[in-house]
C-alpha positions as CSV (number, residue, x, y, z in Angstrom):
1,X,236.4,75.7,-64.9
2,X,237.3,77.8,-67.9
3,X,239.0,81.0,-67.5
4,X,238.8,84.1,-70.0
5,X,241.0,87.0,-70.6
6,X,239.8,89.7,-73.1
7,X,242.8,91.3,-75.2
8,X,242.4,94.2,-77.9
9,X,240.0,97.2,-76.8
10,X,241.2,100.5,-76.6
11,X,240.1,104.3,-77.9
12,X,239.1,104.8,-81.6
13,X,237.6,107.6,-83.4
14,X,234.3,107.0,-84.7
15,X,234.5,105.0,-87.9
16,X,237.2,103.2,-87.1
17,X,237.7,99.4,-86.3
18,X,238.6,96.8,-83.5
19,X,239.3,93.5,-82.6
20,X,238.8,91.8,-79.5
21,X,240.3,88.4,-78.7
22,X,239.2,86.3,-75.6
23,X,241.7,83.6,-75.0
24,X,240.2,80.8,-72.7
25,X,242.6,78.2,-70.5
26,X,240.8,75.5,-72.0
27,X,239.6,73.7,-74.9
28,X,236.7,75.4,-76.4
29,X,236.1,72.8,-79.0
30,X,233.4,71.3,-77.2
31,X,231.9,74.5,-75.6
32,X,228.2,74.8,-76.6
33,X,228.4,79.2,-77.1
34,X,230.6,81.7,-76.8
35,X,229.9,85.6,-77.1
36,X,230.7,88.6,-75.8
37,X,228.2,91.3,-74.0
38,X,228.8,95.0,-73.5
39,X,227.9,97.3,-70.8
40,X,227.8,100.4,-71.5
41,X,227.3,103.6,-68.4
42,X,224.0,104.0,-67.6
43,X,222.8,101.1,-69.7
44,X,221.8,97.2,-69.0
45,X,224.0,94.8,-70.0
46,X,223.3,94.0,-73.5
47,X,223.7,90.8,-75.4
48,X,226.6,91.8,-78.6
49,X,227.5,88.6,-80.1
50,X,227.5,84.6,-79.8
51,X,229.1,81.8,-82.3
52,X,228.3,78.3,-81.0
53,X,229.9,75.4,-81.4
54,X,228.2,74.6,-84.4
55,X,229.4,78.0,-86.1
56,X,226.0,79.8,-85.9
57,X,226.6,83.5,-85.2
58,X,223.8,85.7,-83.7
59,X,224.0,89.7,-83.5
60,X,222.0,92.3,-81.5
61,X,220.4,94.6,-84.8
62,X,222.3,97.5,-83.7
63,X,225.8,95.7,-84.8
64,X,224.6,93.6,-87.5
65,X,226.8,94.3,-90.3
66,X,229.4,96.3,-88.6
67,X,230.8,93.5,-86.1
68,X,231.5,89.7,-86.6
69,X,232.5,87.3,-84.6
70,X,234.6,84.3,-85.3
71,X,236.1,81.3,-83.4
72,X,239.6,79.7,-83.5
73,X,239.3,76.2,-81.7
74,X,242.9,75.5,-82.1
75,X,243.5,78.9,-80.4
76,X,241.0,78.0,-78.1
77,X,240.1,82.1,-78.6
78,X,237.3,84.2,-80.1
79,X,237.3,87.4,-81.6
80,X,235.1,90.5,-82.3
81,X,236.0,92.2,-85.1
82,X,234.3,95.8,-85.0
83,X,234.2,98.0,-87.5
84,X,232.4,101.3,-88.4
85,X,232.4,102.0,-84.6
86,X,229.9,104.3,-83.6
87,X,230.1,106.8,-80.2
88,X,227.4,104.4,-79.1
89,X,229.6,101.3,-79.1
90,X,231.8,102.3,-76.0
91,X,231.2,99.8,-73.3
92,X,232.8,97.6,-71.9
93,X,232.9,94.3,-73.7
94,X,232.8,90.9,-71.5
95,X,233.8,87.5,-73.1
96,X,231.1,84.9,-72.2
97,X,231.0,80.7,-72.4
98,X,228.1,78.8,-71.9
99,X,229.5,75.5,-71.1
100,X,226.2,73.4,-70.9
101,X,224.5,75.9,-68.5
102,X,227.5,76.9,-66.3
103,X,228.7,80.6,-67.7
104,X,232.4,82.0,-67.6
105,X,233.2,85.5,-67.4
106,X,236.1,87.3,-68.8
107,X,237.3,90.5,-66.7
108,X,236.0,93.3,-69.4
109,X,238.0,95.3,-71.5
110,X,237.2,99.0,-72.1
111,X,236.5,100.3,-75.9
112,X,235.5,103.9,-76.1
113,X,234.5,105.6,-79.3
114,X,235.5,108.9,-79.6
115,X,236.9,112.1,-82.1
């Protein structure tokens, strides 16, 4: 059982930047991939991010080049770093692990884009 909590989100005008950290109780050395989704009103939930173990990174085309994603093992956290937000980024943003099929969940945290 891994647990997540999601640190960092919070309002910012358009153009600006964010970084969201997802802290997990256990060792994420071994953890095949770890992301983050968003879900934004009215919308699906939508795939942003994912770093895997390995280090591969994979974005949805609408971030690509605006947000990275990164992955401290000795933290045992991974971040978003988000920048040149856009109006259209607000969601809320959901840390994910894929431990060898079984998923954990973080609680959400709330970014909103907006002048």
């Amino acid at each position: 059982q891994v647990q997540l909590v999601e640190t960092g989100g919070g309002l910012v005008q358009p153009g600006g930047s964010l970084r969201l950290s997802c802290a997990a109780s256990a060792s994420i050395f071994s953890i095949v991939a770890m992301g983050w989704y968003r879900r934004a009103p009215g919308k699906q939930r939508e795939l942003v991010a994912t770093i895997t173990s390995g280090g591969i990174t994979n974005f949805v085309d609408s971030v690509k080049g605006r947000f990275t994603i990164s992955r401290d093992n000795a933290k045992n956290t991974v971040y978003l770093q988000m920048n040149s937000l856009k109006p259209e980024d607000t969601a809320v943003y959901y840390c994910y692990a894929n431990n060898y099929g079984s998923y954990y969940w973080g609680q959400g945290t709330q970014v909103t884009v907006s002048s």
